[in-house]
C-alpha positions in Angstrom: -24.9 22.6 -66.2 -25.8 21.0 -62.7 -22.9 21.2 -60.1 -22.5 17.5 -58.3 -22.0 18.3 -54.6 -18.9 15.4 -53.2 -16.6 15.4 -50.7 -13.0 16.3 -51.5 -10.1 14.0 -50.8 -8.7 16.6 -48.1 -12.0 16.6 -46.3 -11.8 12.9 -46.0 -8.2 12.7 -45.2 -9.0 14.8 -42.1 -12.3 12.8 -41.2 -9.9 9.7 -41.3 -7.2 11.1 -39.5 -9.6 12.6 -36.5 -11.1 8.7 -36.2 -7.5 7.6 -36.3 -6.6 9.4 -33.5 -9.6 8.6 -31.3 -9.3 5.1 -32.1 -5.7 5.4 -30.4 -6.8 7.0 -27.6 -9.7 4.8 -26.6 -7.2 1.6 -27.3 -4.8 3.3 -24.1 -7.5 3.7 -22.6 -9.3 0.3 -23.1 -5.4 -1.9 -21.6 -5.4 0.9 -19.0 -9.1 -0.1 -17.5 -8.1 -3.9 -18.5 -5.1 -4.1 -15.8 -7.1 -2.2 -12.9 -10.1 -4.1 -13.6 -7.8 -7.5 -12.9 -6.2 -6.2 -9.6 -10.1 -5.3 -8.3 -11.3 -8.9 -9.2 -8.4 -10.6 -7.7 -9.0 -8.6 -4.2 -12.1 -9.1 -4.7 -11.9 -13.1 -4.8 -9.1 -12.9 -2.5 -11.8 -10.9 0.1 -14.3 -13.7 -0.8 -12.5 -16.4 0.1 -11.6 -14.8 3.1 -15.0 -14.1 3.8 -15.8 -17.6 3.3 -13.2 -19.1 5.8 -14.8 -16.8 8.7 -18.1 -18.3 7.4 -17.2 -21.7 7.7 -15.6 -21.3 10.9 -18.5 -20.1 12.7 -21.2 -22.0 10.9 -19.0 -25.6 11.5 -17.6 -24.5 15.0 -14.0 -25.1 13.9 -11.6 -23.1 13.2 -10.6 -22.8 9.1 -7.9 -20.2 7.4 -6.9 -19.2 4.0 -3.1 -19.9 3.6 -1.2 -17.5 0.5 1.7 -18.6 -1.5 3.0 -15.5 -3.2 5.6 -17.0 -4.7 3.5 -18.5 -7.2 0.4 -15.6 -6.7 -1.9 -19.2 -5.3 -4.2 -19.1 -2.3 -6.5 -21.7 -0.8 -9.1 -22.4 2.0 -8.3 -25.0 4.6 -9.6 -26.5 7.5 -8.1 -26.4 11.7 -10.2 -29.3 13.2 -7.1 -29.8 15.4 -3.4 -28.1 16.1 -1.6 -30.2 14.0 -4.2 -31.3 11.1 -5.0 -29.0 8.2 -7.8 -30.0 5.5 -8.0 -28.8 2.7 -11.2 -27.0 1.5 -10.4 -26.3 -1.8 -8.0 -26.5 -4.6 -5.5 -23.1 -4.7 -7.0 -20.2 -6.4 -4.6 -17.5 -8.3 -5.0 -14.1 -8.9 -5.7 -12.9 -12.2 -3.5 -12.7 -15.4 -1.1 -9.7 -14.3 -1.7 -9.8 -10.7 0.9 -10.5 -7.7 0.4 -11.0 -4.1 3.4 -8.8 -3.8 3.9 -9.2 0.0 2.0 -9.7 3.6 2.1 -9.4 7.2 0.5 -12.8 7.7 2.3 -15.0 10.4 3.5 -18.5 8.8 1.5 -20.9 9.7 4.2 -24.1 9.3 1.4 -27.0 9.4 -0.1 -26.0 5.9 1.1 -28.6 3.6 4.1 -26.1 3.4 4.9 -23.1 5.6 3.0 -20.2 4.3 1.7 -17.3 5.5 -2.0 -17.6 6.8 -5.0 -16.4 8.1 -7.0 -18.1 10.7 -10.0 -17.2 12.0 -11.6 -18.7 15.1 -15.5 -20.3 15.8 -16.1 -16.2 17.0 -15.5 -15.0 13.1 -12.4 -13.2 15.0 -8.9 -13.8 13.0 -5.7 -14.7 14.7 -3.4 -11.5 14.1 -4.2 -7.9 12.5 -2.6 -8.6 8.5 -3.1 -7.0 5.3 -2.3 -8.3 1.9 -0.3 -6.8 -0.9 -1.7 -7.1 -4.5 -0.2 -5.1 -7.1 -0.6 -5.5 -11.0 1.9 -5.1 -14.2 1.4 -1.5 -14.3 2.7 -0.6 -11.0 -0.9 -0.2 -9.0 -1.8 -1.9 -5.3 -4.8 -2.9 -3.7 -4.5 -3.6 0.4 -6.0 -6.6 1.9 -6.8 -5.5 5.6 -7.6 -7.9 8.5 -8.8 -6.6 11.5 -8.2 -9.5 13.9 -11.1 -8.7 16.4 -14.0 -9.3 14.4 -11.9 -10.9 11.5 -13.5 -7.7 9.3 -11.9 -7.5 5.6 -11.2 -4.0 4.0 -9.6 -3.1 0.9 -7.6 -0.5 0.1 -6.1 1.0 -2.9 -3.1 2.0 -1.4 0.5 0.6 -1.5 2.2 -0.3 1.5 4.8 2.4 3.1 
């Protein structure tokens, strides 16, 4: 008589139970990356469209800003042709699903639309004041914005503010 070689139901129970367990940990693992990989993007397209205010400022010889509503986690690009005018550039961005703009150290600027904290930099590419930015996601981790007002320079940080 020929012996059939098969797998026994123990042998499979702890093949199952070894994927089982993998699978758990690669599922953590997965919504861990998931939340920092949304505060990244949203500095990211927060130091973009800071990036692109400087831009426009020097290319159009006036002066433009981005203006931050943290309330609601918005932000937007405007336009400074004169002390008291502000034009918007475009419609208010947010941060990504999960993101806040927890806080800055951005002077209010009380001519856009409604007072709110802005950045403005000058026909030099130079911003108004020294600022940083405060981003921080669902699970408790920051990314700093920095401004360096001389030559309006944008850094980030993952850090949390003291």
């Amino acid at each position: 008589m020929k012996k059939i070689k098969a797998v026994s139901l123990i042998e499979m129970m702890v093949v199952l139970g070894i994927i089982t367990m993998l699978m758990g940990l690669t599922t953590v693992y997965f919504f861990n990356y998931k939340a920092g990989a949304a505060l990244k993007i949203s500095a990211n397209n927060i130091m973009a469209a800071l990036n692109q205010a400087r831009s426009l400022a020097i290319t159009h010889q006036i002066e433009h800003g981005v203006a931050f509503d943290p309330a609601n986690s918005e932000y937007f690009i405007f336009a400074k042709p004169d002390q008291l005018t502000r034009q918007l550039i475009t419609t208010s961005m947010k941060t990504a699903s999960g993101v806040i703009i927890e806080s800055t150290t951005l002077p209010v600027d009380s001519h856009v639309l409604i007072s709110r904290p802005a950045e403005i930099f000058n026909i030099t590419g130079s911003a108004e004041d020294n600022a940083s930015i405060f981003l921080k996601n669902s699970q408790g981790k920051y990314y700093t914005l920095t401004i360096v007002n001389a030559t309006g320079r944008i850094k980030i940080y993952n850090y949390q503010k003291l």
